[in-house]
N, C-alpha and C positions, 0 to 999 in steps of 0.2 A: 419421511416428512419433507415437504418440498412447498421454496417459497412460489407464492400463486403469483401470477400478473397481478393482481389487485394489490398484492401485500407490495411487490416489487414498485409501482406506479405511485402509492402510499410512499416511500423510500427516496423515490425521486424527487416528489413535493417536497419531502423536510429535507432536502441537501439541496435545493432550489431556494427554499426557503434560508439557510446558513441551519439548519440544524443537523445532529448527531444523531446518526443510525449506527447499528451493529448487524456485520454481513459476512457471509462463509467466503473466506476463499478457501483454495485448494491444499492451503497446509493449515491454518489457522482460523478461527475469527478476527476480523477487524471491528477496531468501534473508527467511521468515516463520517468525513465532512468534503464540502466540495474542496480541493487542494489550492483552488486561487481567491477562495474570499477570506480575506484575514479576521476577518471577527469571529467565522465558524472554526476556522483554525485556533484562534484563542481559545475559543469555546469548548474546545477538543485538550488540549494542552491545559487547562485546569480541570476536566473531569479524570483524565490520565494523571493528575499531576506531573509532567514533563517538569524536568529539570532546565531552565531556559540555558540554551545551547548544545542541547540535542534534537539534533534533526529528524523529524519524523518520515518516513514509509510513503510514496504514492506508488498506488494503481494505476493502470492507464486502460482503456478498454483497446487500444491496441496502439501499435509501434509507429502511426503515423501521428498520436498525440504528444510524443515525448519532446517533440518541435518547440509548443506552448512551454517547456519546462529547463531545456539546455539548448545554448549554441554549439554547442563543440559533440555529436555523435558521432566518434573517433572511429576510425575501419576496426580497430579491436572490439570497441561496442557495438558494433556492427555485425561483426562475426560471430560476436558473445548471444545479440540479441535473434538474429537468426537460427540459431541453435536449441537454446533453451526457449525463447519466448513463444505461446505466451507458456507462463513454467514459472516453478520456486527459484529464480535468480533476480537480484535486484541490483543495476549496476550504478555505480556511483561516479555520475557526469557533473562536468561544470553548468552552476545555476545560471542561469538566464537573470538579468537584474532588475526588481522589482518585484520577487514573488514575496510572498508571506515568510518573516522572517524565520519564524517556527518550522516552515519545511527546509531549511536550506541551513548548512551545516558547514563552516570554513570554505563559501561562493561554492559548494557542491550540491547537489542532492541524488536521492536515491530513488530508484525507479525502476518499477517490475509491471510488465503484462501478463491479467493473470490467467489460470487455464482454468479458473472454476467458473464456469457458466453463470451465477449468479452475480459475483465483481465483475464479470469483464460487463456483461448486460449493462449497469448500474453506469458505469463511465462511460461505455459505447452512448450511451441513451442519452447520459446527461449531456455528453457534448466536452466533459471538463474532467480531469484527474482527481484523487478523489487522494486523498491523505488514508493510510491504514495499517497503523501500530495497530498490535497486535491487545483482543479485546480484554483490558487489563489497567487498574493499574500500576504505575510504576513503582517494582519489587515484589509486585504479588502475580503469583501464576495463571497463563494465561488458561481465560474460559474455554471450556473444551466445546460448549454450546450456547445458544440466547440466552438459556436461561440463568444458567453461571456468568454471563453478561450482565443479565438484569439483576441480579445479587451485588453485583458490583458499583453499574451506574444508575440502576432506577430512574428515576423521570429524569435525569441530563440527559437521555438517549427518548427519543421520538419515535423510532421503527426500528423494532428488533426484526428481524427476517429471520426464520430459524430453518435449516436445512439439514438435520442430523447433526451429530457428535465431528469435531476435526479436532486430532489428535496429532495431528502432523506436526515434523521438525521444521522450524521458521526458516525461509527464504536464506539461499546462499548470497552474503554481500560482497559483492569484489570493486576494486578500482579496476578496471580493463585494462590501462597503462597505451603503452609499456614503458616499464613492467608490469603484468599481474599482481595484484594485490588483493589476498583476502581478508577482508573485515572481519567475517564470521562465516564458518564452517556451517553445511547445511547440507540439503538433501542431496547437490550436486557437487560430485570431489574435484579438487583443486588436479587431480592426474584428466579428467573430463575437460576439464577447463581449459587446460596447458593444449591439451591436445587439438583444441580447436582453435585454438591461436598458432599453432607451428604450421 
């Protein structure tokens, strides 16, 4: 099963609009909103219930959008995002000031381009990064598919996109430094990591 243009273009409208969809990436499902309108971001952070002061997840439909989200893309995130992007790695650069306070986490945030055809579409298209914790919420396991989404947010969520089952391990988070810094442990090893920085 595979999301159409129709369902996809459907997608774009409600995150145009500030609403909440739920979409495949390459390890997980996301439930997203566009990552620079603060209302849809609120609107995302009460159906997830976020804990306010944990920073949420952006996508980017690729490595020229991360501009709109940090000043400082350091030769380390450089080398990191070269490598793995787009890919399960999410590097955690200093925030640009003014974004939505819910994305942005002690002036940093977090930022992965992704390799699944259907996220990166959805931000290449919109123009804008797109916020994408993983579709869930907070403390309960994440939906392997839509529909285990839809169990979850029911009508908070506007377009579900369903693309098959994603069972995948959630994105590697690192600080790039230096030094390297791993957040959390994921599909890409910290020996992988090191190695592309030496």
């Amino acid at each position: 099963m595979s999301a159409t243009d129709e369902q996809i273009q459907q997608a774009l409208e409600a995150l145009r609009n500030g609403e909440l969809i739920v979409f495949p990436t390459e390890t997980l499902y996301g439930i997203g909103c566009d990552a620079l309108n603060p209302e849809a971001v609120a609107r995302l952070c009460d159906a997830i219930k976020r804990p306010a002061g944990k920073p949420l997840a952006v996508i980017l439909g690729e490595t020229s959008m991360a501009d709109q989200l940090t000043s400082d893309f350091s030769p380390a995130a450089t080398r990191l995002a070269e490598s793995y992007w787009p890919g399960p790695l999410t590097l955690v650069l200093p925030a640009r000031e003014n974004l939505p306070e819910a994305i942005v986490g002690d002036q940093t945030i977090g930022l992965r381009v992704s390799s699944d055809p259907v996220a990166a579409r959805l931000s290449r298209e919109l123009g804008r990064p797109i916020c994408a914790p993983s579709a869930n919420p907070t403390g309960l396991p994440p939906a392997p598919g839509a529909r285990g989404a839809r169990a979850y947010f029911d009508k908070d969520v506007a377009v579900y996109l369903d693309d098959g089952p994603r069972d995948g391990e959630a994105s590697t988070v690192v600080i790039p430094g230096p030094p390297l810094k791993i957040l959390r442990s994921g599909p890409i090893s910290e020996e992988s990591l090191r190695q592309k920085l030496d």
